[in-house]
C-alpha atoms as one frame of an Amber mdcrd trajectory, in Angstrom:
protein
   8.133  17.233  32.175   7.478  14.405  34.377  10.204  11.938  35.294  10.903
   9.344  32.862   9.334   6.035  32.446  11.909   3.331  31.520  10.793   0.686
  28.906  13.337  -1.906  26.855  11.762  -0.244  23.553   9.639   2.505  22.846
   7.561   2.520  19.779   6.447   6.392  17.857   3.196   5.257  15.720   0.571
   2.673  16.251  -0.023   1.637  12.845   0.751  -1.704  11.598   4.164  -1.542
  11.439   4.498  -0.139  14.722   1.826  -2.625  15.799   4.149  -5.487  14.777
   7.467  -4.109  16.090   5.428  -4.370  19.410   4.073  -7.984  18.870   8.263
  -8.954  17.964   9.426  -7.135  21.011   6.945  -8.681  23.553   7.338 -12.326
  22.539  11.251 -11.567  23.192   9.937 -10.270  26.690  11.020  -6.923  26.662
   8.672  -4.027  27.973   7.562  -2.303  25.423   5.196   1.104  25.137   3.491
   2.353  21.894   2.836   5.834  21.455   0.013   6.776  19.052  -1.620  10.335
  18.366  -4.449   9.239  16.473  -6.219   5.750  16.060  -4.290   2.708  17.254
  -4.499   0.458  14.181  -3.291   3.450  11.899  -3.779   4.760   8.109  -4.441
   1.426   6.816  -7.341   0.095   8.945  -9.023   3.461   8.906  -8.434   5.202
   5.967  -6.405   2.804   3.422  -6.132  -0.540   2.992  -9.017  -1.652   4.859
 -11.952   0.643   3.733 -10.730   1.087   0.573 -10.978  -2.974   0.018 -14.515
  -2.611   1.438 -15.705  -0.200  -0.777 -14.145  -2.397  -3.765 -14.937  -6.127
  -2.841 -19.112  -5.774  -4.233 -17.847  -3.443  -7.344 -15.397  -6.631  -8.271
 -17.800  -9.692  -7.505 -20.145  -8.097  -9.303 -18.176  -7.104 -12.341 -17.280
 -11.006 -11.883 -20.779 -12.410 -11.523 -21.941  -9.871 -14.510 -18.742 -12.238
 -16.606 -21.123 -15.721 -15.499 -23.438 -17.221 -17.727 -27.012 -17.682 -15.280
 -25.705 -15.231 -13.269 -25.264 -12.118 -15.105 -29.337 -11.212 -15.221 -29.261
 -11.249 -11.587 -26.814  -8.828 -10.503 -27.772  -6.295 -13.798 -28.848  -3.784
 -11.210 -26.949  -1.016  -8.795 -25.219  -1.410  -6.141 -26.526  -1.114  -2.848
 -24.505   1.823  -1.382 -26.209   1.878   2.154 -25.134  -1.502   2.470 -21.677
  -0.930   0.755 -21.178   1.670   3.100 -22.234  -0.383   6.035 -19.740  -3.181
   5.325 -16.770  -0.771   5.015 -17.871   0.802   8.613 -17.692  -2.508  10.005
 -14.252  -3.544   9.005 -12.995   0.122  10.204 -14.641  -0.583  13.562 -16.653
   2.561  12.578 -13.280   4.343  12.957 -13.277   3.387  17.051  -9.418   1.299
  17.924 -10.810  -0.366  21.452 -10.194  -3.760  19.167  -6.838  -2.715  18.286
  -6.118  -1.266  21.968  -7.663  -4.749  23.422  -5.011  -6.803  21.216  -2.184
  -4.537  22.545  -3.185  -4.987  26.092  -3.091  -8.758  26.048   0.260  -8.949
  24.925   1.442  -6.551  27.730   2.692  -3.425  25.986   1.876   0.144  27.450
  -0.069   2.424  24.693  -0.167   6.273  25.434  -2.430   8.575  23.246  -1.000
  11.641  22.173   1.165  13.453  20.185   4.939  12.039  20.110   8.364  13.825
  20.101  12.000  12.330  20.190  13.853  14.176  23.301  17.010  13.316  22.443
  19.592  10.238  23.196  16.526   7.331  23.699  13.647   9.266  24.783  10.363
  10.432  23.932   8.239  13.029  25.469   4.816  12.703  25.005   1.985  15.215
  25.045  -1.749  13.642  25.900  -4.874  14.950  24.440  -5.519  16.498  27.917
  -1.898  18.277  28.031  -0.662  15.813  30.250   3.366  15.275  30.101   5.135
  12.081  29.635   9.118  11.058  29.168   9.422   7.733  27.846  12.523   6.426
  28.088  14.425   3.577  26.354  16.644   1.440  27.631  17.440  -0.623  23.947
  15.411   0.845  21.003  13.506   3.656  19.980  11.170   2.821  16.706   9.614
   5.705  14.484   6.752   4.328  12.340   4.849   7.100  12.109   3.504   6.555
   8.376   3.125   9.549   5.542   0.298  11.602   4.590  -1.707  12.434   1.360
   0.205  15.582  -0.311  -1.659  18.341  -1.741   0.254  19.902  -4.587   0.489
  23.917  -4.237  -1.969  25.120  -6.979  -4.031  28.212  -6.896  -7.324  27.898
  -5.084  -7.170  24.151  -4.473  -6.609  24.962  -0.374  -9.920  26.307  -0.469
 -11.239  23.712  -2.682 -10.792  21.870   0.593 -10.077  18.078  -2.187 -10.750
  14.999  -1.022  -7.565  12.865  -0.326  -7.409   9.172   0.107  -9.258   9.406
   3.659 -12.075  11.283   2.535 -12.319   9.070  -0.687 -12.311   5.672   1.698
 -14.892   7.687   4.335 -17.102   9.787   2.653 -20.915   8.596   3.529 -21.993
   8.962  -0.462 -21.018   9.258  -3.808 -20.733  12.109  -5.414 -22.492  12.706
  -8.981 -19.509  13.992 -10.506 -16.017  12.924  -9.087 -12.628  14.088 -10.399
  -9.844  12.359  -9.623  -6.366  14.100 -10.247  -3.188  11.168 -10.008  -2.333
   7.755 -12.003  -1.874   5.967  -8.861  -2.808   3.072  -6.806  -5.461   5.124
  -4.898  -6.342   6.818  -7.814  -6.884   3.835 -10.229  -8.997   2.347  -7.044
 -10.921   4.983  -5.992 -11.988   5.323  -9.532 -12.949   1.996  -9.929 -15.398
   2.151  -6.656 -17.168   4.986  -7.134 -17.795   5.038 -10.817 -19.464   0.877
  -9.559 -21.474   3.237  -6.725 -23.066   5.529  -9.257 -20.385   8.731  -9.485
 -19.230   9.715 -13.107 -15.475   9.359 -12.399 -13.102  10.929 -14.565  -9.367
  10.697 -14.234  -6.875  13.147 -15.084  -3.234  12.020 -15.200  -0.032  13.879
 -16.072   1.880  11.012 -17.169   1.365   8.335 -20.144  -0.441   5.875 -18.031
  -1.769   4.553 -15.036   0.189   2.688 -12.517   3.297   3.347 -13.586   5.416
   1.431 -11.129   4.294  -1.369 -13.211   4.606  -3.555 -16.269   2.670  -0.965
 -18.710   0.329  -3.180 -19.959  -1.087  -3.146 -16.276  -2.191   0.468 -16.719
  -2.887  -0.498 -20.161  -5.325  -2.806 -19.454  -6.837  -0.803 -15.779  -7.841
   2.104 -18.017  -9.210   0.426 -20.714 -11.807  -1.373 -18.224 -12.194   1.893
 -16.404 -13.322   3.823 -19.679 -16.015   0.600 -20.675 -17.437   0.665 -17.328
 -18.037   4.431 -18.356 -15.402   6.472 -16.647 -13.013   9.068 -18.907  -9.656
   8.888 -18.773  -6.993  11.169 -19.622  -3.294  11.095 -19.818  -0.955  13.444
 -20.463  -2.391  16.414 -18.577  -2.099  18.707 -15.941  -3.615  20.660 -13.622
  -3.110  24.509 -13.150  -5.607  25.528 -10.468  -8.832  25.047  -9.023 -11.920
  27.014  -8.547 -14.589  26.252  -5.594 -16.841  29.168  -4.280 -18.694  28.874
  -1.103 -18.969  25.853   1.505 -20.235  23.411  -0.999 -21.041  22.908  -4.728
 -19.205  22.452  -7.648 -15.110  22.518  -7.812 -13.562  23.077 -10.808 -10.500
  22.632 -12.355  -8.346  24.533 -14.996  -6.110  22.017 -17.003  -3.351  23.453
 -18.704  -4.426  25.981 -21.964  -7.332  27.081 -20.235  -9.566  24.029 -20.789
 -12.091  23.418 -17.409 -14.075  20.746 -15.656 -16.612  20.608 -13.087 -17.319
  17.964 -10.733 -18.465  17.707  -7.340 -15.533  16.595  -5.761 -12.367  16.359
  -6.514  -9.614  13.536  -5.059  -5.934  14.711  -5.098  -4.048  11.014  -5.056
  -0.702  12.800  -5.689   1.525  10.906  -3.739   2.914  10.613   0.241   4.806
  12.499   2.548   6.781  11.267   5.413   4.622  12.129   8.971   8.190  13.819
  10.422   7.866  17.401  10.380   7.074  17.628  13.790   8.438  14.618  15.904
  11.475  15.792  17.245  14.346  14.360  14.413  16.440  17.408  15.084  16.989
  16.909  18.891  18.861  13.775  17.220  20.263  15.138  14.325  18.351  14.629
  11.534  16.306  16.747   9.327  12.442  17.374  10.599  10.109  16.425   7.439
  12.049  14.153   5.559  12.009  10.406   5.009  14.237   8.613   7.433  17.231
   6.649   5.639  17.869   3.041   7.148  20.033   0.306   6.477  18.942  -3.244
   5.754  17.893  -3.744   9.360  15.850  -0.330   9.490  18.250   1.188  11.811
  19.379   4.606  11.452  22.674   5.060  10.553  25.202   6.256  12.722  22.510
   5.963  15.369  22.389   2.266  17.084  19.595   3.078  19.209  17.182   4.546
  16.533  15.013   2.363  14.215  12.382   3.215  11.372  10.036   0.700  10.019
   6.897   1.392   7.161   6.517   4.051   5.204   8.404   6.706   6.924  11.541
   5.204   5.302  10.977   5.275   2.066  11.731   1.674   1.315   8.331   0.306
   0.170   5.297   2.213   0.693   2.666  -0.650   1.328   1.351  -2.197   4.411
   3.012  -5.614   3.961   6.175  -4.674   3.407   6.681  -2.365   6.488   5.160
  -5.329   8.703   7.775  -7.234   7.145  10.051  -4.467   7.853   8.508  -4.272
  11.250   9.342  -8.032  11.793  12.934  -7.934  10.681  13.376  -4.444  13.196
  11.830  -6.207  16.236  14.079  -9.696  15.968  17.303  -7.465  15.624  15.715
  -5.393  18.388  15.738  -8.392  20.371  19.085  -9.976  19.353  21.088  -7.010
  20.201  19.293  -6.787  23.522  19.701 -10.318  24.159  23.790  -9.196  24.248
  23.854 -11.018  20.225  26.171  -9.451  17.977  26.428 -11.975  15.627  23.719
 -10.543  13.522  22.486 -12.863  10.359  22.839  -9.447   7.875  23.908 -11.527
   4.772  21.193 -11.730   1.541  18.143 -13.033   2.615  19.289 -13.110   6.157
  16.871 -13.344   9.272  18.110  -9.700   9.933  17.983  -7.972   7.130  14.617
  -6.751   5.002  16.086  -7.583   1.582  12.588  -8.501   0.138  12.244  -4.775
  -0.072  14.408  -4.723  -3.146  14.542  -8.059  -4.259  10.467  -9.193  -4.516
   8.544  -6.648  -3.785   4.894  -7.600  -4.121   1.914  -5.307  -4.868  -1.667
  -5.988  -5.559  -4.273  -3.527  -7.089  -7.775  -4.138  -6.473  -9.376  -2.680
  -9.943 -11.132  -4.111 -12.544  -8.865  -6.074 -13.483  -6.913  -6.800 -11.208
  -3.576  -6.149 -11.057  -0.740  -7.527  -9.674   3.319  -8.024  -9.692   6.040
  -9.210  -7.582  10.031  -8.288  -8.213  11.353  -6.172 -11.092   9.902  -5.123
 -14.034  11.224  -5.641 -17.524  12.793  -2.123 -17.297  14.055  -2.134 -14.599
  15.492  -5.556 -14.666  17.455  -3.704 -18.122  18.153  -0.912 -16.081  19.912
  -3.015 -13.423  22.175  -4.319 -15.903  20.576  -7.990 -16.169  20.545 -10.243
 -19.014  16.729 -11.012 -19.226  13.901 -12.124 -21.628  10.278 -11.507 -21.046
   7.762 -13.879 -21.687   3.877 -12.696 -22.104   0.909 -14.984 -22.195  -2.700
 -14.247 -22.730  -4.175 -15.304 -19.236  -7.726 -15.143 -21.042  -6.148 -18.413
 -22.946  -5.858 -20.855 -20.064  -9.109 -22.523 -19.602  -9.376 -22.091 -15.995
  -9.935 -17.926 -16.185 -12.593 -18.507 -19.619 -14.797 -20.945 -17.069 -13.906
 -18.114 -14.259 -15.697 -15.343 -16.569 -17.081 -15.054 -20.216 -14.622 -12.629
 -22.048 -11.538 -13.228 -19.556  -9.212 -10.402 -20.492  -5.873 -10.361 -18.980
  -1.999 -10.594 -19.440   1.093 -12.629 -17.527   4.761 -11.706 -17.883   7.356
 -13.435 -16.430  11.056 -12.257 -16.379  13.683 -14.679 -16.739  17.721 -13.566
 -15.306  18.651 -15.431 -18.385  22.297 -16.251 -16.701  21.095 -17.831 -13.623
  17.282 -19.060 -15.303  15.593 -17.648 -12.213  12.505 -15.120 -12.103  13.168
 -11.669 -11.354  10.032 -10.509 -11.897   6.474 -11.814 -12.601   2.650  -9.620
 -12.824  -0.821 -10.638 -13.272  -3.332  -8.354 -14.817  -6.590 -10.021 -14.730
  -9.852 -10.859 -12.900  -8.992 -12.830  -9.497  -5.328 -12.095 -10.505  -4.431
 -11.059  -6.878  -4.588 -14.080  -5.977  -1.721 -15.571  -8.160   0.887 -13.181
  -6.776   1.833 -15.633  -3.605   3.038 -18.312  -5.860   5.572 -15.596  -7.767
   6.606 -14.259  -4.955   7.823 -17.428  -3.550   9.361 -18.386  -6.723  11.135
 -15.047  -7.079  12.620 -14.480  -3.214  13.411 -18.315  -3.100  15.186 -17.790
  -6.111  13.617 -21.247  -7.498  15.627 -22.219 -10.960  13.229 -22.930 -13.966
  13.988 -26.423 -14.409  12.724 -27.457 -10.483   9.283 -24.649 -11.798   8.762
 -26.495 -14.086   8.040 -29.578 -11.968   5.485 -27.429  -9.780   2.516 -28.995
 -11.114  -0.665 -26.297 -11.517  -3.989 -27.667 -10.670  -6.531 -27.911 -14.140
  -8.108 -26.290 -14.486  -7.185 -23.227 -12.626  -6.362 -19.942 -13.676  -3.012
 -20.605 -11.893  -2.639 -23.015 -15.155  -0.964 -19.534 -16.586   2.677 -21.138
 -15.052   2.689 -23.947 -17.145   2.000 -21.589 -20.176   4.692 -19.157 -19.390
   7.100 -22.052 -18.756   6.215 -23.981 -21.774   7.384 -20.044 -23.809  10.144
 -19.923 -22.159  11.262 -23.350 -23.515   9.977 -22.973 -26.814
């Protein structure tokens, strides 16, 4: 190993929580070097949040304009996929980071490409592409945000099915005739709704009762039933045993449970995440190689002072928001404690703690409809022991969403702590629905009472109109 480089922080994972833990550290002035094994810019620009939006932004205006009276006869056609495909190539940067590497430059930080280790008490070794030998050392803060990756459950023959997982699903150059999609998830509800608008016959298999169940149920509810008119098949309530593909290409197909089989063309395992940490050094510092990392509110390690994590490698929220949030939270304490500060702002809601990750957690799903939610659920609101009352509107009933589309089908729900009368929870499902979720979340981490909501005045006639309708059944 070389000798060490010294820098005030050293960052493991150039994603966009690592991305942001750099732009915190730098405008506090400390030196700061980003280490990064793939593409700068990470899962999310490449092979997530980014292409996957791509893909769905055409399938969703056009679902939309199909919903508008002098406007439906001209978009009755396909999609074009060549110029779907084009547009999602674009906004990756046709999977090239000199954009991303051009930002970090300006603002000063250091970025070395390779593979990333922790070498014990603030250090990092780094190995380059070329098999080159670095030792970063820090003199504050070391920050892992080196993501998770797509798990492949261990069934027979699925290895050598060689499945699609949410990069090839966001990637892939064309759609497949047949696509099976195994998982009730986020990626699987979206990936289904893309490619079944880009010509594939989609059908989704999914072991539990519903589809996205880390929502209200009438989210899933509503997500399938769309999915199954636009043509797709759905099925709950099974599972998979094992998988059958024989040579380099053709058909893959799977064995559910009693013997029953399907063929498609490809199949997409959305089957949940696993923390990128089986091979970055945690045991040099004590901690267990392939797990999550457990933080405290701050995303520091415990019992280590030194060590942060920020994103999904902690397990606190796995979305791209929330671990730049966590990424801005990491970075001020970062720069606090190195400023000599020990009078750290750690109560609820304070500047140095990420308590949004449990208190209004927002989360928007890009099918047909949409779907989105901020906060607790109804159930889990229960489960925590509040006193609550739900209160459900038909969005399709305000007149803003029936002049946004012919037919508007969607839901609201609103939960009320009925001892304090402040929102614990709120979701949308509906079309343009994402676009609600801002004005929840506010309301539910600024813990605004009902009686000042109620003078937050909603534009008519807007879909946002829905507030005044929940308000108005909560007060009878």
């Amino acid at each position: 190993m070389s000798e060490a480089v010294e820098y005030d922080v050293v960052v493991l994972g150039g994603g966009p929580a690592g991305e942001n833990v750099v732009d915190r550290t730098r405008a506090a002035g400390l030196s700061t070097a980003l280490v990064e094994s793939e593409l700068v810019g990470g899962e999310c620009s490449y092979w997530a949040c980014i292409p996957s939006k791509a893909l769905l932004r055409p399938a969703l205006a056009r679902a939309d304009a199909r919903r508008v009276p002098g406007l439906a006869g001209a978009v009755a056609g396909p999609l074009d996929a060549e110029a779907v495909f084009a547009h999602r190539d674009y906004w990756t940067g046709s999977w090239k980071d000199d954009g991303q590497i051009d930002w970090l430059e300006s603002v000063g930080a250091h970025v070395y490409r390779g593979h990333g280790r922790l070498y014990g008490v603030r250090k990092v070794a780094v190995t380059s592409p070329e098999g080159e030998h670095h030792v970063l050392s820090a003199r504050h803060a070391v920050v892992v945000a080196t993501g998770t990756r797509a798990v492949i459950p261990e069934l027979p023959g699925l290895e050598d099915a060689r499945p699609w997982t949410s990069r090839e699903a966001t990637s892939a150059q064309a759609a497949p005739g047949r696509l099976l999609i195994v998982g009730g998830s986020v990626v699987a509800a979206e990936m289904a709704t893309a490619w079944q608008a880009l010509g594939s016959e989609v059908t989704l298999l999914v072991r539990g009762s519903g589809l996205l169940p880390r929502m209200e149920p009438f989210a899933g509810e509503l997500v399938a039933e769309a999915l199954r008119e636009a043509g797709a098949v759905v099925r709950t309530g099974v599972a998979v045993e094992s998988v059958v593909r024989d040579g380099s290409t053709g058909p893959v197909t799977v064995v559910l449970e009693g013997g029953e089989t399907l063929e498609g063309d490809e199949l997409l395992m959305a089957t949940g995440r696993a923390p990128r940490t089986e091979d970055i050094g945690l045991d040099t510092v004590g901690l267990t190689p392939g797990e999550w990392i457990a933080v405290d509110d701050s995303c520091r390690v415990p019992g280590i002072d030194w060590l942060y994590a920020v994103g999904d490698v902690n397990h606190r929220a796995l979305l791209t928001h929330q671990g730049k949030y966590q990424a801005r939270i990491a970075g001020s304490v970062i720069a606090a404690r190195a400023a000599g500060n020990a009078a750290l702002d750690t109560g609820r809601w304070g500047a140095h703690v990420a308590t949004a990750d449990t208190q209004a957690l927002p989360q928007a799903v890009f099918t047909d409809p949409e779907a989105a939610s901020v906060g607790l659920t109804l159930a889990e609101a229960e489960r925590a022991g509040h006193r609550v009352r739900a209160v459900d509107h038909d969005l399709g009933k305000v007149s803003g969403a029936g002049l946004y589309a012919d037919g508007y089908r969607g839901r609201a729900r609103m939960v009320v702590d009925l001892d304090r009368e402040i929102l614990l929870g709120v979701t949308f499902v509906g079309p343009g629905a994402a676009e609600l979720l801002h004005a929840a979340t506010i309301a539910v981490a600024g813990e605004v009472p009902i009686e000042r909501l109620w003078h937050a005045v909603p534009a008519f006639p807007t879909i946002s109109e829905i507030w005044l309708r929940l308000l108005e059944g909560y007060r009878g």
